[in-house]
Each structure stands twice: as C-alpha cells, then as structure tokens.
C-alpha positions in Angstrom: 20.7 174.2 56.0 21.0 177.3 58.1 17.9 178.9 60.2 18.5 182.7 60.1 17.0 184.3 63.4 16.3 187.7 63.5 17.5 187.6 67.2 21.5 186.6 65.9 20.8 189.7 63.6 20.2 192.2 66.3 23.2 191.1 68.4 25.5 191.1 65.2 24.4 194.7 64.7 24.9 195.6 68.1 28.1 194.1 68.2 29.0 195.9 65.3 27.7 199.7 66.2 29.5 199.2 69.8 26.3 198.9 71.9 26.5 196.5 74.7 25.0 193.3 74.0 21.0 193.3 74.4 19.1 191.8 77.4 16.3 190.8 75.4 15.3 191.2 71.7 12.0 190.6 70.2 11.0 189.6 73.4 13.5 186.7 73.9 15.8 186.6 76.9 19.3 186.6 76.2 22.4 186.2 78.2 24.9 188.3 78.3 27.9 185.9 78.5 29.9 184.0 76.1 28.7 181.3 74.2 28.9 177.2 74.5 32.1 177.4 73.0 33.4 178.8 75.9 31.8 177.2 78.5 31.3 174.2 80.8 34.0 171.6 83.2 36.2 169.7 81.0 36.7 166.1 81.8 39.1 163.7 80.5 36.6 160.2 79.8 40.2 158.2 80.2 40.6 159.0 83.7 37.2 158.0 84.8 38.0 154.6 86.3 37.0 153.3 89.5 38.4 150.7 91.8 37.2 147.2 91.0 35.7 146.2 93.9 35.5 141.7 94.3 31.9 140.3 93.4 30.4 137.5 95.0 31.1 134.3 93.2 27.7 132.8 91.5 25.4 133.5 89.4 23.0 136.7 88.9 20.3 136.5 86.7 18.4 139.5 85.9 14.7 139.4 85.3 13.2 142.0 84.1 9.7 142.9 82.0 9.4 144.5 78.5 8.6 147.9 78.4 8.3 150.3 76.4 10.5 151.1 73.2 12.4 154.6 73.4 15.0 154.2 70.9 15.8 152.6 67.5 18.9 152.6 65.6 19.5 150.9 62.0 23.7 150.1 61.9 24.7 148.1 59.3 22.7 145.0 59.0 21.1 145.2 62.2 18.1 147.2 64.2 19.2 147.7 67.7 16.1 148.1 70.1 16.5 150.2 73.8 13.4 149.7 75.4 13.0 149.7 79.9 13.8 146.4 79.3 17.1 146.8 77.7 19.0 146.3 74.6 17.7 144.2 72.1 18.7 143.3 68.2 16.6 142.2 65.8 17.8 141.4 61.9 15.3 141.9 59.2 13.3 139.2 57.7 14.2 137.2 61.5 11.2 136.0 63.6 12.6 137.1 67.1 14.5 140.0 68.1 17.6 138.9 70.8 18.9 140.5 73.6 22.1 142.3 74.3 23.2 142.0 77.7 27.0 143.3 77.4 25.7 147.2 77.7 24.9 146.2 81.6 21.9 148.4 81.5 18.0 147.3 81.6 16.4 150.6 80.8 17.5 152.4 78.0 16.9 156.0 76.6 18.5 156.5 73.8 20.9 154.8 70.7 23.6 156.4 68.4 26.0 155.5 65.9 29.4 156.8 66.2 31.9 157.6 63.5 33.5 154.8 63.7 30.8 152.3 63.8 30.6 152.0 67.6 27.3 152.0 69.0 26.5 154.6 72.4 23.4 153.4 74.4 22.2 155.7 77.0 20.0 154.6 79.5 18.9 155.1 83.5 21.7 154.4 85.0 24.4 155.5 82.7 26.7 154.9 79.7 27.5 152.0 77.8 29.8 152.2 74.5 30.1 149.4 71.8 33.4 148.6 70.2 34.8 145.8 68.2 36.8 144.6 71.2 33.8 144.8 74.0 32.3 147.3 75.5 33.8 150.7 78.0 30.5 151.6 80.1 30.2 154.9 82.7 27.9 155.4 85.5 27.5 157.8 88.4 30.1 155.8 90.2 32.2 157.6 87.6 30.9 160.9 87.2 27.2 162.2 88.2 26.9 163.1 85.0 26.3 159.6 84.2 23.6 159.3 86.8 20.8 159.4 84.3 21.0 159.4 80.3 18.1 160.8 78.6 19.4 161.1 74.9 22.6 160.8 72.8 23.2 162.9 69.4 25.2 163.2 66.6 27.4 166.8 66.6 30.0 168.3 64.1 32.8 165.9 65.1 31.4 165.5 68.4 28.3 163.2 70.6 26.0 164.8 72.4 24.4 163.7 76.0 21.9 164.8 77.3 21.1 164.2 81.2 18.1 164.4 83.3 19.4 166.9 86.1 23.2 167.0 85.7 22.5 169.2 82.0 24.1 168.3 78.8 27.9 167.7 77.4 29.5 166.5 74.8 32.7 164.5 74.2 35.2 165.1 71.5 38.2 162.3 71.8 38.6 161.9 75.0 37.2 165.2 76.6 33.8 165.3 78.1 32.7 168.9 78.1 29.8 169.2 80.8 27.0 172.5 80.3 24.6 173.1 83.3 22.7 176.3 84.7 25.8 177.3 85.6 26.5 178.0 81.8 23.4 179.5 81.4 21.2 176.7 80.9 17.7 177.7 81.4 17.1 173.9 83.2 19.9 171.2 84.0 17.1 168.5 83.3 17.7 168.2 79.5 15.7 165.8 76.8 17.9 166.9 73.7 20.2 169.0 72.0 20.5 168.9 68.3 23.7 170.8 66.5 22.9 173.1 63.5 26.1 173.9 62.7 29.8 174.4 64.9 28.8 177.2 66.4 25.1 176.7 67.1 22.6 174.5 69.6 19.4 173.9 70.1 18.7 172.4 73.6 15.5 171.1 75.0 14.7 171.1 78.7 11.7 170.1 80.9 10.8 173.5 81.3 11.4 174.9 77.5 13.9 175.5 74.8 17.0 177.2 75.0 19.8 178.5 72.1 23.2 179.0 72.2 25.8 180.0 69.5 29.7 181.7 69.9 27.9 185.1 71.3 25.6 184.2 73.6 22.8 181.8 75.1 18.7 182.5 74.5 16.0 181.5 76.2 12.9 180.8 73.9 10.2 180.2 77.0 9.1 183.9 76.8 9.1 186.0 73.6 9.3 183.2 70.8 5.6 182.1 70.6 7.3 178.3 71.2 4.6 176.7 74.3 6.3 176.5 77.7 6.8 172.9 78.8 8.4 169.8 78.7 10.4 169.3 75.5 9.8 165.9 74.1 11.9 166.3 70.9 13.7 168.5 68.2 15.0 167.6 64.8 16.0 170.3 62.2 14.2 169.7 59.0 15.7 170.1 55.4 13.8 172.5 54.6 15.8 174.7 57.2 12.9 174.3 59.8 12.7 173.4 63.3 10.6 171.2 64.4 9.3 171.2 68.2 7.8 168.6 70.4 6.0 170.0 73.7 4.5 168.0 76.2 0.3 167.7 75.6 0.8 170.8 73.5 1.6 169.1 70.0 4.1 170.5 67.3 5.5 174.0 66.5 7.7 174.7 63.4 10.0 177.7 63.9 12.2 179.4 61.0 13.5 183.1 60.8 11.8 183.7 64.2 8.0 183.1 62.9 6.4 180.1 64.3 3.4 177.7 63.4 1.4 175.2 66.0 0.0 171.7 64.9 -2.3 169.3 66.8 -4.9 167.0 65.7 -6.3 169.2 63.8 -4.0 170.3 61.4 -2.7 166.0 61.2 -0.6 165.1 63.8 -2.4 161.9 65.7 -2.3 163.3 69.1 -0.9 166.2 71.0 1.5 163.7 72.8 4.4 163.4 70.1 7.1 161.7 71.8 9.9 161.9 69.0 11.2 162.8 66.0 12.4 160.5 62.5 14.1 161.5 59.6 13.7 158.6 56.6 15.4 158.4 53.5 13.6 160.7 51.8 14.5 163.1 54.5 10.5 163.8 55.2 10.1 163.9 58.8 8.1 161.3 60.8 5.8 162.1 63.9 5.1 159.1 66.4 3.5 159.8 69.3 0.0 158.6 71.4 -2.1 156.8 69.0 -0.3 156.8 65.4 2.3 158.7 63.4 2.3 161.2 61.0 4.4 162.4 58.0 5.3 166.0 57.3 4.9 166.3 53.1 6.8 169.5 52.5 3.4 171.7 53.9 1.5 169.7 56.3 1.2 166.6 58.6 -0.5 163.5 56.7 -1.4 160.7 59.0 0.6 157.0 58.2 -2.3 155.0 56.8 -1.3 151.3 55.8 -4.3 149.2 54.4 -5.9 146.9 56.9 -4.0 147.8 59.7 -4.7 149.9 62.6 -1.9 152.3 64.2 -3.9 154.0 66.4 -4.0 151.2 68.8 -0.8 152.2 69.3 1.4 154.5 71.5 4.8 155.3 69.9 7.4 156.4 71.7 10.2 155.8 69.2 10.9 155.8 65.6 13.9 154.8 63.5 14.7 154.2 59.6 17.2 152.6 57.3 19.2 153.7 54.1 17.0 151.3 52.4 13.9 153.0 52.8 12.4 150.7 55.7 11.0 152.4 59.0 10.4 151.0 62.7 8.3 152.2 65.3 8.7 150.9 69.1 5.2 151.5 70.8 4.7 152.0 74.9 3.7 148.2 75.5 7.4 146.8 74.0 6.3 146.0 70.3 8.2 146.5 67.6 7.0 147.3 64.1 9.1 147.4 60.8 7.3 148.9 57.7 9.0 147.8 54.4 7.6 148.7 50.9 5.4 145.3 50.6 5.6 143.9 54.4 4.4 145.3 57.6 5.4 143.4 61.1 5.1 143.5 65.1 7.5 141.3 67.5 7.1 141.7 70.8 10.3 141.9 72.7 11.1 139.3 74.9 10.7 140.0 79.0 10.9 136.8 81.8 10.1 139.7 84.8 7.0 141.3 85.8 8.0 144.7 87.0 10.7 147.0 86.3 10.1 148.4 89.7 9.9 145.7 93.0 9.4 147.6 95.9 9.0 144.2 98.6 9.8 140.7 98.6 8.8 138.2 101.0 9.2 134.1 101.0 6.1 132.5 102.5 7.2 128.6 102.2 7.5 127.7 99.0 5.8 131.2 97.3 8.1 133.9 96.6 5.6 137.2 97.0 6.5 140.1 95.3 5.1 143.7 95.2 5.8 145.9 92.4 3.9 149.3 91.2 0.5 148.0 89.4 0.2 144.8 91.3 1.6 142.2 93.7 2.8 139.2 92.1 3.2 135.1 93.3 6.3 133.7 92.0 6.2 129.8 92.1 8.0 129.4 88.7 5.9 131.8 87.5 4.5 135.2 88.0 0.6 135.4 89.3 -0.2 139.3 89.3 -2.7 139.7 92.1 -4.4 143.4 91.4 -5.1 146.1 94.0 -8.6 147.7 93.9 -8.3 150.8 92.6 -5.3 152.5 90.8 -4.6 154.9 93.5 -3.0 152.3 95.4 -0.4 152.0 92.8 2.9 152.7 94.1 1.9 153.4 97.6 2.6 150.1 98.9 4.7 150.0 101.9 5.0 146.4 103.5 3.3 143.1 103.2 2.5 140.3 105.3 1.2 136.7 104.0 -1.6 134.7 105.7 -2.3 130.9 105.5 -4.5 130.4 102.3 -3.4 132.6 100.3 -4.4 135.9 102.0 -2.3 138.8 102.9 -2.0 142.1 103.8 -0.8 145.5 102.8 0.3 148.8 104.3 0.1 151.5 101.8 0.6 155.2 102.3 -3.2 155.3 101.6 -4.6 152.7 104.4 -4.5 149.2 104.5 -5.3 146.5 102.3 -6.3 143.0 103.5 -6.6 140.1 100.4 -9.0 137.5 101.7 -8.0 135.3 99.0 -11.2 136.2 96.7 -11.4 140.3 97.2 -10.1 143.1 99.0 -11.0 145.0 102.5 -9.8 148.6 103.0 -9.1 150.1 106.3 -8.8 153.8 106.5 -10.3 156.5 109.1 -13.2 155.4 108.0 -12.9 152.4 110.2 -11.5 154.4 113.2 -8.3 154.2 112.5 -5.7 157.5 113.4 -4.0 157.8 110.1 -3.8 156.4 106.5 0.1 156.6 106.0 1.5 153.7 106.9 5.0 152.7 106.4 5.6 149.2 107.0 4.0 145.9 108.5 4.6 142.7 110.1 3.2 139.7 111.5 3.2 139.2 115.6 2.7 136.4 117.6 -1.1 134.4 117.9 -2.1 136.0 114.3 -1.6 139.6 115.6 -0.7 142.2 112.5 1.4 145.2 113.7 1.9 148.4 111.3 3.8 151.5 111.6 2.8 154.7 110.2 4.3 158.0 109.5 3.2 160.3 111.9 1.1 158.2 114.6 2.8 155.5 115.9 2.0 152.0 116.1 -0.5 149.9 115.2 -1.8 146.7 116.5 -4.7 144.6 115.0 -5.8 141.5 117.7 -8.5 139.7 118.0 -10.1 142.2 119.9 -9.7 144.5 117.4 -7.2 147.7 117.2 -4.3 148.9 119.5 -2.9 152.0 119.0 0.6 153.2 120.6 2.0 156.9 120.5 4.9 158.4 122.8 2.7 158.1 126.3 3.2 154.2 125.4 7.1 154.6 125.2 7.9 154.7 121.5 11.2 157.4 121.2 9.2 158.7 118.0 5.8 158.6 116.4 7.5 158.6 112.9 8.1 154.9 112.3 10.8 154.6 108.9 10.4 150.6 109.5 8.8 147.8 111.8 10.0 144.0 111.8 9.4 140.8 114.0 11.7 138.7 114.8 12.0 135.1 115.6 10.6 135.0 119.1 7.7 137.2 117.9 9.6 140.5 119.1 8.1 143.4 117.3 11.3 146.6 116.6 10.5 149.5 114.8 13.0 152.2 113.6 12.0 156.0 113.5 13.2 158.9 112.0 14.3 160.5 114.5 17.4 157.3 114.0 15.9 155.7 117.5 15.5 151.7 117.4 12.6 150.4 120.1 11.4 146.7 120.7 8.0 146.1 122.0 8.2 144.3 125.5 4.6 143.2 125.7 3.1 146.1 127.7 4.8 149.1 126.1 7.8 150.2 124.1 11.4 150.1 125.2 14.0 152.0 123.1 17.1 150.6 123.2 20.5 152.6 124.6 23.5 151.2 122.8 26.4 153.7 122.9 27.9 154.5 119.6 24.7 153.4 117.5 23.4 156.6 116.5 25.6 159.4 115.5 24.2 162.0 114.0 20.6 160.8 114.6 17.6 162.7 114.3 15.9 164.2 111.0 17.1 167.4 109.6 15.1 168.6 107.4 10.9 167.7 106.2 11.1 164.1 104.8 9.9 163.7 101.4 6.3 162.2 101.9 5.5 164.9 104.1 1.8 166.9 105.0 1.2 169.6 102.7 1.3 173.1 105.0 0.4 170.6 108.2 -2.9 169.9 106.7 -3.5 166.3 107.2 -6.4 165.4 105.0 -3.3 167.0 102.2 0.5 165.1 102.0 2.9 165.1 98.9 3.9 161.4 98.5 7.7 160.6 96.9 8.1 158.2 94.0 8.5 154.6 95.3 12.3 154.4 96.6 12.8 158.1 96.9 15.1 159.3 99.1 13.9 161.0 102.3 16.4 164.4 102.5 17.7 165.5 105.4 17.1 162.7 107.4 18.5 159.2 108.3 16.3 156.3 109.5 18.1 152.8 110.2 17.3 150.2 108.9 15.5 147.0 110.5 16.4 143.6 108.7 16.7 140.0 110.0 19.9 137.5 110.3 20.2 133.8 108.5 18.7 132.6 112.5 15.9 135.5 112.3 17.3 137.7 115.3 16.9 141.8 114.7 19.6 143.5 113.2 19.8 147.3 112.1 22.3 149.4 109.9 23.2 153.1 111.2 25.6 155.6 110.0 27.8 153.9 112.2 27.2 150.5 111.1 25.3 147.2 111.3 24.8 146.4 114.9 23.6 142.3 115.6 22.5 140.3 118.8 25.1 138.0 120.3 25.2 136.4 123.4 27.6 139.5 124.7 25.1 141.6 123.7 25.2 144.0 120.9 28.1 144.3 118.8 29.1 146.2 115.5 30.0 145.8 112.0 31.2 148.4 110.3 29.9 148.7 106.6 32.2 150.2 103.5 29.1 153.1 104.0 31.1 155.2 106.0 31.4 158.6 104.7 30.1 157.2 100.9 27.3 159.1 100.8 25.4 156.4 100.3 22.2 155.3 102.3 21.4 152.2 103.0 17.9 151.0 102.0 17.7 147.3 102.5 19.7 144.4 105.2 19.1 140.8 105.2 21.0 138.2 106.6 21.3 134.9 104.1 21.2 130.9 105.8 24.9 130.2 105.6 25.5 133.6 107.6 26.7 136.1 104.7 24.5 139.2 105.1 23.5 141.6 102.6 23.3 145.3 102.2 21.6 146.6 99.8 22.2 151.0 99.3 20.2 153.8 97.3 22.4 153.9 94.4 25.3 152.0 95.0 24.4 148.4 94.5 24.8 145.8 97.2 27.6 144.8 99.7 27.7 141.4 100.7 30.0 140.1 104.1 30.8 137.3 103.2 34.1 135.4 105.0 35.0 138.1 107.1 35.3 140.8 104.0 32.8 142.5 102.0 32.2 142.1 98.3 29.7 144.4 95.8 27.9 144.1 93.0 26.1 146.5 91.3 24.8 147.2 87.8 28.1 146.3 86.4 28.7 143.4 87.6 25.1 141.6 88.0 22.6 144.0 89.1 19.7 144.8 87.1 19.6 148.5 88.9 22.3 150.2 91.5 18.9 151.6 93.7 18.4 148.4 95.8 14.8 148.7 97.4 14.4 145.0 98.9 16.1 141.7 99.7 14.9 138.1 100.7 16.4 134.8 100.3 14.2 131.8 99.7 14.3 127.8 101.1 16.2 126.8 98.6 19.1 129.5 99.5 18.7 131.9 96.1 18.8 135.7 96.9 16.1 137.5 95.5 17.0 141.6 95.1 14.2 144.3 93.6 15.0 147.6 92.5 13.8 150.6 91.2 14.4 150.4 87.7 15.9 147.0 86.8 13.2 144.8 88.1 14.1 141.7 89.9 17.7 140.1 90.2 18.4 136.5 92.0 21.6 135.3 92.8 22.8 131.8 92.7 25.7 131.1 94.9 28.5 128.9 93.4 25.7 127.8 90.2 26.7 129.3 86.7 
C-alpha cells in the first residue's frame, strides 16, 4: 500500500506550476537532482572474476565461536541461520541445527530468498549466492562494494544490498547498480533500504533516513520529526505505515508526513530494537534488548508465552514461516522457534573461542592465544584466562609466556603480568614513562623487553626497569613492533619504517640499501594523542589500519633468525648477509600485518585484507576467505611442534592449516 507524503505533493505542484524544484519543504531537505532511477555506476556481476591464484595443498580448518544471530530466513522446508559464526540450517522438529560451510563466510549479516529459489547471504566479508548447482560468491577482491554486507532485500524485480561504507545497489540480471553520496546519499554507511513501489526507496544510514523516488532524493534527519541516529531497521507495514528503528531511541511510525515515537512505555521491551518481522498474519514483530513485541493494528503488545521468560534475552533477529511459526536468534547464538503448541532454543554449534585473535604464541606444548575478552590456552581445548577489568579488552598488544604458567601482556593501557593465580598492573603509577605499549618479548637471563608508542623501549631486569629513547640510539621512539630472536637479539621496527637491533649497550639501526622506500609516516597514525594531550589518546579497533604510514614488520624464520617485510619486500639473514624476497605486495595496496617462517622453510605472509601468501618451493601460493580462511584481515601467525599453522583474524576467528592431511 502506498504512503502519500505531503513532501512528493509540493514538488508535484511545483513541477506542475513551473517553479523550480524546492530546496526544502516542510522542513525536509531535498535535492535538487534526479532521482535513483537515474543514478549510480553500473556494473556487469559477470565480469567480476578474478585470477585464481594456487592454494597450498592441505587442510584448513576453520574454528570459530557462535555469536550472535542476525538473520533468519524460512525457504522451503528449511530455517537458514546467519549468525558471526556463519551459516547454519536447522529443519523443524530436528534436535541440532547444521552448518553450511559452502557460502565461505563466518560472519554473516543478512539472508534473502531470490525469485528463483536461490538463497543471497551477506555477511563481513562479502557475497555469497546459493544455486542448485553450487554456489557464485563476491568479495572486495571483486569489487569494494563487496567489502562489507550489512543487509540484502527484496525489490520490484530486483535485490537490494546494502553496504557499510561503499552505500547501497541493487542488481537486476546481471547489472549491479551501485548509489553512494555521490548520488545524494546522505551517508555511504547504509543498514537497509526497503522498496515501496518502482519508483520509491526508503534507505537507512548510520546517521538517519533518507528518500528517494523518480524526482528527487530527501533527507529526513532535519524537518520530519524522525530521531537522528543510527538506523537499525525499516519495514513498511500493511497498514501503509512506516515503521522506524533508531539506535537507543526506540520506534517511530511515519505515514502522510505525521509521525509517532514508542519506547518502553508505550510496549516495546527496550529502546534497542534491532530488527523488523512481518508473520503470516502480516502484524509486525519487534525484537530487540530484552524481548519482543507485536504491533496489533494500534499499539505494541509485549510476546508473553506461559512459563517462559524472553527478557533474558537479547534479539537481534527475527524470521517467520508461511505456516504461522516464528524464530528469534538472540545476541549469545540461540535460536528459538515458537510454533502454536511448542516453544524451543538450540544453541548453534561453535568449536572456537573468539571471532577476533589478535596474538598467537606456542610455549611447548600450549598453544596461547589472545583474543578481545580474554586470553585463552589451547591444549585440545580452550582455557579462557580473564583480564582484570574490562578496559583491557581489546587493548592487548603482545604476550610473552613464563615457566608455570605465567605470562605477560603489553596493552595500550600498561602492562599486565599473570602470576599464575592473579594479575599485576604496571602503569605510571609504578614509574613507568608511558602506558601505550605496542608489543613485547622475552630477552636473554629472564629479561622482558616492551616497545611503546611514543617512548621507546623498555627493559625489565632483575634490577628493575631500563628505559631507552633516541640519546640510546633507537632511529625512532615510535616502536610498530619488537621481536627476539634466537641468540637473544632484541629488533624493533618503528614507524618512521627504520629496523634497529639492540647490541647490548645501545641500539644499532640497521643500513641495508634498497629496504625502505618510501619510509617514514605520513600522516597521524590511528591510535594517536588526542590534541597532544597525553593523559587523552583515541585508540583504533583491534587490527585497524594505521593511515598514512608504513611500519615493517618483524617476524621470525623456521631456524628463529629476524626477518622483516617492507614495501620493497621480505629481507632475511644469510651468511652473505641480507638478501631480498620480493612479495606479490608490490603495488597491491595491500599491507602486510603478520610474517612467520614455518620448520620445513615455507614462510608465511599474512596481509590486511588480502589473505595470506605462502613461499612455498620457490613460488608463492594464497589463500584467503575463499579458499580456507576464516577472514581475509590476517592479524597473527605461529606454527606449533607438531608443524600445524595456526592463523587469527579479525573476524573469522582462528584458522589451522594441516599440510598434506585432509
């Protein structure tokens, strides 16, 4: 049913008299340019192919936690489950839902059925489509527009994506049609867009709603009544309604430009409401932070089931069947299927313990492991190993293991020291220089050295601490990395794209011609001091990129000598000295975040987006998300005694590799 807004009336009277089109009406901005019809870059989906580049040969095995459920679809017989840790399936009336590894992706967004029974899935790290032969799957090695999938809709002959920071398209045969700020957009990092009719769109952004039809595109931030924030979701009612989801700020219903807000108060179970259902019945459904609710034709009733509790509950998703059956996917990864007499939860299957693994490190038989919320002991199993308070949670930098269980921790708020039973914190309150710290590693005789952001070096002896700035040699007190290698040599990188080794009084940085071109930072990294306060800095997410600057980085061979990767390449000790190995890096655009070198003298490179290059034989293979990777942002890599490659990344959790075992 159509919504009739007094804003398309004024321009359609304007139009008519022969006035210029309006720059505002009621108080809404509007564009003055043509419609969605008209605009955005056409691409043909067929020619978006890429080179298939030779895997290694073995086995990868992704591991990966469940989290929490943000889409549900009901095709046919089936309930198909995206959650952060993948795709799932689950049939009713079976005990166990089962995953779905051909869509290649371990966090999804967002499900839709297509016309002809396909099924899209959206997800973090791209596109995967469903088709009675296999499966055609798009990521930003493709297009960017497939760098991050938020949501995926139904349209008037045509599917709508929505992206986080690339806008919103949609493809009709084989034509992707791709709308940014460029088309008038009022934010290119989009959560959904929902189709009234041919000629009209809603589209919700992180920073408000926006309309477009065949005459021009509307803002609805200012004017419209509708809160400014986040949009969480939009559906379109029967009724003619639209229904709005802002961030913390509940529900508005908008029709024929009057508007009216609901929270907790008027029925809704929290102001959170993270999406949208339509059952049946067509009555829409509200799940969000601690329940759902049902709209009845003139208000919001709470779901109430007899001897059950929903508020125990975060939803984040909410699906239903032609049958009359609904399901609910709550932020923990449980799934819940109402039916007329039955009521169930299944939790979805997960064998990892983070989505996100920062740092790995082998300590004899003990694989150590450090992901957002804790750092976890792998010895066929995960032991999650807490950190004292929650502001240490996704701060951690670099850790070293002690005999008897203890370890230590550089965080980019102090130190952390596990004595096997509790924690020690080191911070200025113990004398120490700075609280940013960027990396650690064990020294000769017990010694811990850590390197910080902005003041050097750091050496804890017996005698307590050492602390080493320029005067003491280093090229740059900005330390991007520090390793030890295995004569007890301590090298740290900068990011200024200097390497130094510590020669036991000071700090030697090393001349090797050709190994830095284009060194030296560029622009303010991205954990940076906030207007050179430095009680004040603004900390990137875990595995952000650092812009405008290039640090190389530090990693270890299969006979533990120091190696580094620059723009130029991987340079490694030999007997001649140093010598180069140039990477398939050159001019990709691509950074490289992680270098190992593996026993039987393969090394790996692991890249910011790109998956991981392996030199292997004289050549270098890849994988990435495609081919075996749980995640193409590659954060860490370690190989273990037994020869198995262990590889954490941002999103998809933890991945080992198995060579020549399937």
């Amino acid at each position: 049913m159509k919504i009739y807004r007094t804003v398309l009336t004024i321009l359609v009277l304007a139009a008519a008299a022969g006035f210029p089109a309006a720059r505002s009406a009621g108080g809404v901005e509007v564009e003055e340019t043509a419609g969605w019809l008209q605009s955005g870059e056409k691409v043909s989906m067929g020619g978006l192919t890429h080179r298939q580049e030779e895997s290694p040969a073995g086995r990868f095995e992704i591991l990966v936690p469940a989290g929490g459920i943000k889409a549900i679809l009901a095709s046919g017989d089936s309930v198909w489950v995206g959650a952060e840790g993948g795709l799932f399936i689950w049939v009713p009336g079976a005990d166990t839902v089962l995953v779905e590894r051909g869509c290649r992706l371990t966090s999804v967004t967002s499900l839709e059925a297509g016309e002809g029974g396909e099924i899209w899935v959206g997800g973090e790290a791209g596109l995967s489509i469903r088709h009675d032969w296999g499966w055609d799957r798009y990521t930003v090695r493709e297009h960017p527009f497939f760098s991050r999938i938020t949501d995926i809709r139904h349209g008037e002959g045509k599917m709508w994506i929505s992206t986080w920071g690339q806008g919103c398209g949609h493809i009709i045969g084989d034509t992707l049609t791709i709308l940014t700020r460029a088309d008038s957009l009022i934010d290119d990092r989009i959560t959904c867009v929902v189709e009234q009719n041919d000629n009209t769109i809603w589209i919700g952004t992180e920073s408000g709603v926006c309309m477009a039809d065949s005459f021009s595109w509307t803002s609805m931030r200012y004017g419209s009544r509708i809160p400014i924030g986040g949009v969480r979701d939009i559906i379109l009612a029967e009724e003619g309604y639209l229904f709005v989801s802002v961030a913390r700020q509940g529900v508005v219903r908008y029709s024929l430009g009057r508007i009216k807000r609901y929270g907790p108060g008027q029925g809704l179970p929290d102001r959170d409401i993270y999406r949208f259902g339509l059952d049946a019945e067509a009555k829409v459904w509200a799940a969000g932070r601690y329940g759902v609710s049902i709209w009845d034709g003139s208000g919001w009733t709470p779901l109430r089931l007899p001897g059950i509790s929903l508020s125990s509950h975060d939803f984040l998703s909410v699906g239903h069947d032609l049958e009359g059956n609904a399901y609910l996917g709550s932020s923990r990864g449980i799934f819940v299927s109402i039916a007329r007499d039955s009521y169930r939860e299944t939790a979805l299957p997960g064998d990892g313990p983070e989505k996100t693994i920062g740092h790995i490190v082998s300590s004899g038989r003990t694989l150590l492991l450090v992901g957002r919320k804790a750092v976890y002991r792998f010895d066929g199993g995960f032991t999650p190993i807490g950190f004292p308070g929650q502001w240490f949670e996704g701060t951690v930098t670099g850790i070293v293991p002690e005999q008897g269980g203890r370890l230590w921790l550089s965080t980019r708020v102090g130190i952390l020291h596990h004595t096997g039973n509790s924690w020690e914190v080191f911070d200025r309150r113990h004398g120490l220089p700075t609280e940013h710290f960027t990396g650690a590693a064990a020294g000769r005789d017990g010694e811990l050295w850590f390197g910080s952001f902005d003041s050097g070096v750091l050496r804890l002896t017996a005698g307590g601490w050492v602390h080493y700035r320029r005067r003491h040699g280093l090229p740059d007190e900005r330390i991007s990395s520090i390793a030890t290698d295995r004569s007890g040599t301590v090298w740290v990188s900068t990011l200024s794209g200097m390497i130094a080794r510590f020669s036991g009084d000071e700090w030697e940085t090393l001349d090797i011609p050709g190994a830095y071109p284009g060194s030296g930072s560029t622009g303010m990294p991205a954990d940076s001091l906030y207007h050179g306060d430095p009680a004040v800095r603004v900390l990137s997410s875990l595995g952000g990129d650092r812009s405008g600057s290039f640090a190389p980085v530090l990693g270890l061979d299969g006979s533990g000598r120091c190696m580094f990767c620059t723009e130029a390449g991987i340079f490694f000790q030999s007997e001649a000295g140093w010598r180069l190995i140039e990477t398939p890096l050159h001019r990709s655009g691509l950074r490289p975040t992680a270098l190992k070198g593996a026993a039987d003298g393969s090394i790996w490179l692991g890249t910011g987006g790109g998956g991981a290059y392996v030199l292997s034989g004289g050549r270098w293979l890849h994988v990435d998300s495609t081919s075996g990777l749980g995640d193409d942002y590659v954060l860490s890599i370690e190989e273990d005694p037994s020869g198995m490659v262990w590889i954490g990344t941002r999103y998809g959790g933890l991945t080992r590799y198995s060579a020549g075992r399937y």
